[in-house]
N, C-alpha and C positions, 0 to 999 in steps of 0.2 A: 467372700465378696467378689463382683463378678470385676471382670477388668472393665473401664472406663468404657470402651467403644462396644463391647458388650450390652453393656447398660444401657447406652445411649440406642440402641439399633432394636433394643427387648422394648423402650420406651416406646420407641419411633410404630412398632409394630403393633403395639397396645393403644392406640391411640388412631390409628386407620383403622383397626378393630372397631374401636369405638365409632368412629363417624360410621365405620359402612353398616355397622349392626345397631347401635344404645342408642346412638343422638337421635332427639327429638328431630323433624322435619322445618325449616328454619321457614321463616314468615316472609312472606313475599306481598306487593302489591300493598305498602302501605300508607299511599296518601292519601286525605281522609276525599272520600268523594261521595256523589249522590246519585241515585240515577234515577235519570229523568225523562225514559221514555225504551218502551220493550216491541219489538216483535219476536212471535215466533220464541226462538234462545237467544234471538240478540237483546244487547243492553247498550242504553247510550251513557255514558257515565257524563258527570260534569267534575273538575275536583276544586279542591278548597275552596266551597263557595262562599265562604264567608270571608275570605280573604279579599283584601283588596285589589280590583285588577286595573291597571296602570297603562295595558294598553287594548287598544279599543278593536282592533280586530281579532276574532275568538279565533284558536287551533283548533281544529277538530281531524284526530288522527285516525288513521283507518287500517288496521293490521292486516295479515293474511290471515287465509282460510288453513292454515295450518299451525301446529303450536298454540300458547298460550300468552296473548298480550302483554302479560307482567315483564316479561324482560323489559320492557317498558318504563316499568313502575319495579325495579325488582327488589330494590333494598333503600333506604335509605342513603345519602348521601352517592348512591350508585342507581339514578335515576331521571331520566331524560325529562320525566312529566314532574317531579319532583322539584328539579329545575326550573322548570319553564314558569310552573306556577309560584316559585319564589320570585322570578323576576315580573311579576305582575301581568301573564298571561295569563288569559284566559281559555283552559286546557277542557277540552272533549277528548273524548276515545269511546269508537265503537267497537264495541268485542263483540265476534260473531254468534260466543257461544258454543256448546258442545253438541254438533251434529246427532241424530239418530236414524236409526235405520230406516224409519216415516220421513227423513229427508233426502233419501237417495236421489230423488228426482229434482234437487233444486241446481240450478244451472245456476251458471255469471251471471247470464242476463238478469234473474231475480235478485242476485244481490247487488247489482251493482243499478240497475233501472227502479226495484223496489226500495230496499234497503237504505241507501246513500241517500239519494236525494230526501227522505224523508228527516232522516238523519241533521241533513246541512238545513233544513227550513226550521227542525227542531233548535238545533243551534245559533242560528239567526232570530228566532225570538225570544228562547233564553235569555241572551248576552244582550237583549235589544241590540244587533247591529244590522248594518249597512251590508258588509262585507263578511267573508270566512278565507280564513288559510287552511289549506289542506296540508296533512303529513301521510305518506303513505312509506311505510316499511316492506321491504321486499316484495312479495308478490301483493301485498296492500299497495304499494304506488303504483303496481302496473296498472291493477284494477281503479286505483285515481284517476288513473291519466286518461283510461276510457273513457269512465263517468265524466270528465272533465270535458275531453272531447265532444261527447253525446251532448251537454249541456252548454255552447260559449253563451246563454242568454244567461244563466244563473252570474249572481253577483260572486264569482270567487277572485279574490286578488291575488293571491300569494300559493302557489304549489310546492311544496318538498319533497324529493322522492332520495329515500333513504337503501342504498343499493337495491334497487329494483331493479329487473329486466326489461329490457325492450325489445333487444335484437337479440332471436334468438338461430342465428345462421350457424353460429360455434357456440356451443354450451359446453365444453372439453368432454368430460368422458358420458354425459346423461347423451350427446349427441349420437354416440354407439350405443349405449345399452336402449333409448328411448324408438331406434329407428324401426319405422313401419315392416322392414323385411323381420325384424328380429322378435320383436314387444308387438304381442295381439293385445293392444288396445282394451275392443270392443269387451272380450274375451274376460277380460281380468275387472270390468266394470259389470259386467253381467255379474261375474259370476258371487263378487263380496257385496253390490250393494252400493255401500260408504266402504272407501280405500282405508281401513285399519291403519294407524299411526304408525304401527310399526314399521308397515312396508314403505313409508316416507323418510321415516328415519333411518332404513336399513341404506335405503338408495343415497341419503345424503351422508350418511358416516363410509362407505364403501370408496367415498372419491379421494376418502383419505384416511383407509383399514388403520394403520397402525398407529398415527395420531390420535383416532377418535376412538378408539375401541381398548388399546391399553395406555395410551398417551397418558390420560387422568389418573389412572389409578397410582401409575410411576411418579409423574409430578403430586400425587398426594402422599408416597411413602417419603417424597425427597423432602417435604416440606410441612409436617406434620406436626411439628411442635411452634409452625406459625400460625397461631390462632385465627387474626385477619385470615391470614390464605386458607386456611381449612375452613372459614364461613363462606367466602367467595365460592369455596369448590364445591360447598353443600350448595350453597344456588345457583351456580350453573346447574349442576348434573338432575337438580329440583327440576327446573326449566327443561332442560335437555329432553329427562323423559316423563316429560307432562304432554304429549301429544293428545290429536281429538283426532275422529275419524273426518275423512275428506269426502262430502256429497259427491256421491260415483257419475252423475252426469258433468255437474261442475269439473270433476276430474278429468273425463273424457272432453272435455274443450282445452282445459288446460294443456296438456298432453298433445292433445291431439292440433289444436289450433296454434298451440307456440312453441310447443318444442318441436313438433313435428313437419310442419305448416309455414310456419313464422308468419302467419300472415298479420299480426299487428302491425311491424313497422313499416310493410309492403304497401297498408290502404287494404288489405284483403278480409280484412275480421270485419265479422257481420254479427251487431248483438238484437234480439228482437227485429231483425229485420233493418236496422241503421245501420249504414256502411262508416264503420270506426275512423277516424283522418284526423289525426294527432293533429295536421296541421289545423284544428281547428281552435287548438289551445292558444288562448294571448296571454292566460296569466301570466306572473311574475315564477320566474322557477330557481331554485337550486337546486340541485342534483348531485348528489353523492354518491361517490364510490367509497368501495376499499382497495386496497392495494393486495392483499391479500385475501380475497375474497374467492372462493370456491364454487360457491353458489350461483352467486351472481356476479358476474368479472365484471372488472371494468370495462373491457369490450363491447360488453352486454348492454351497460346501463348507459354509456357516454352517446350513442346515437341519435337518444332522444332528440339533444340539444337541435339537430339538424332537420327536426320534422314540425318541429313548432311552430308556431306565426311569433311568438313573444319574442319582446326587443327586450326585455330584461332579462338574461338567461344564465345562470354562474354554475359551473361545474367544479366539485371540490373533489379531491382525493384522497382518503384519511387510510396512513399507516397502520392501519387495521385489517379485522377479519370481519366475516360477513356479522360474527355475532359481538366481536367485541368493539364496535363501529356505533355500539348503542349501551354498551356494561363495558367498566373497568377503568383502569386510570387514566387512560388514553381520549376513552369517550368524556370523560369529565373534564379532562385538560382542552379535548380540541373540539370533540363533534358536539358537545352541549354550547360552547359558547358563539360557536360557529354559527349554529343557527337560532340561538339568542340574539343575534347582533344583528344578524340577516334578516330575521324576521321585524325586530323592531326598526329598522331604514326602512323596510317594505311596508311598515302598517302606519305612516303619518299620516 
């Protein structure tokens, strides 16, 4: 008979076995939804249309061009849209879809001049309303805050931007690896195309090597016979490396117009030819950080406040990371009711 801690440690190891080799791939994205209008690979979803909705101006959230929306929707009871549509909103999400090589050439401007606005008229006659609140997640609320700018005629009342970047003067360590002396650009867009997921994620795990790369697998041997926690761990790492490739022009703006450039929050970005000027936004905003955010600092995202015309404007902080700001206990306890509460003062 083996001795007790023996036993315990042959378990613990039979059992990380399992999840990283036998278990099945656990279910993501399960609110029931419809969708209700396509370009291209994008899809506009609508969810629980059958549900009753209780308050009268629709969400319509708008993710990044990187990753896969579900962190979003990612589990049951660990779900931002999940939420939102129990408390009687009425929830949209545009997902971009999985890029192809036939899209290398699509730039911001098309997604955010074609795509969007079609997007918010779709959801304005849907929900029959008046109005729309916008959600934009990471580099989905930069891209909001454009469109928003571009459009102050559209009816939107209510903006969210869920750590997104604005300023991008100190980005910590992408500000060296990203700079024009070092990183050819043009070079590395020519040469893939669409920027392959992996060199997104390589860049975003690197800012924090031994966190991100052995971090999980040690918190999955420490905590393995917690069922909860080894489902959570299966959906993160599901998420993690579920990437899509990144349209190599769209890339070369991103890149090249914000991280290298900064010219959004300067007044210097020019999409299709309109000179971008945040201060052109009145909606209503909240603005989220994390405290812990890598991605997107707080530094990054807090400046917006200062370029807006809006007299309504609240800045929040959540004791989080870039990703668990929208999944996990934290997100359920503070950032789901946060902007449950906010959103419904904003939409009378």
């Amino acid at each position: 008979m083996m001795p007790e801690v023996v036993q315990k440690n042959y378990d613990r190891f039979k059992r990380v076995s399992e999840v990283l080799v036998k278990d099945p791939e656990p279910q993501v994205g399960q609110t029931p939804k419809e969708v209700i209008w396509t370009k291209n690979k994008s899809k506009l979803y609508r969810y629980q249309p059958t549900k009753e909705k209780t308050n009268k101006v629709p969400i319509l959230m708008i993710y990044a061009l990187i990753n896969k929306p579900y962190i979003l929707d990612l589990t049951p009871g660990s779900s931002l849209i999940e939420y939102l549509t129990n408390q009687g909103h009425d929830v949209y999400l545009l997902d971009w879809g999985t890029p192809g090589y036939e899209d290398r050439n699509m730039k911001l401007d098309d997604f955010i001049l074609d795509y969007i606005p079609r997007a918010v008229q779709k959801v304005l006659r849907t929900s029959n309303a008046n109005e729309v609140s916008l959600l934009g997640y990471c580099m989905g609320g930069t891209m909001t805050s454009i469109f928003a700018a571009l459009h102050p005629e559209l009816p939107i009342r209510n903006l969210i931007f869920l750590t997104s970047p604005f300023d991008f003067s100190d980005t910590g360590l992408f500000s060296n690896w990203l700079d024009e002396r070092y990183f050819n650009l043009d070079k590395m867009v020519d040469t893939f195309g669409v920027i392959p997921p992996e060199v997104i994620d390589l860049g975003n795990k690197l800012l924090k090597p031994l966190v991100n790369y052995i971090g999980p697998y040690v918190t999955l041997a420490d905590r393995a016979e917690n069922e909860d926690f080894v489902k959570s761990w299966s959906l993160m790492q599901k998420w993690v490396h579920d990437g899509i490739p990144f349209p190599g022009e769209a890339y070369r703006q991103w890149i090249g117009d914000f991280y290298q450039k900064n010219k959004l929050i300067n007044d210097e970005l020019y999409i299709r030819g309109q000179q971008v000027k945040l201060s052109n936004i009145k909606a209503n905003i909240l603005n989220i950080a994390a405290q812990r955010d890598h991605i997107a600092a707080p530094e990054q995202v807090e400046p917006l406040l200062d370029k807006v015309a809006s007299k309504d404007k609240t800045y929040h902080i959540m004791p989080t990371g870039h990703v668990s700001v929208v999944v996990g206990g934290s997100a359920v306890k503070r950032t789901y009711p946060t902007i449950d509460q906010w959103l419904t003062e904003h939409s009378k």
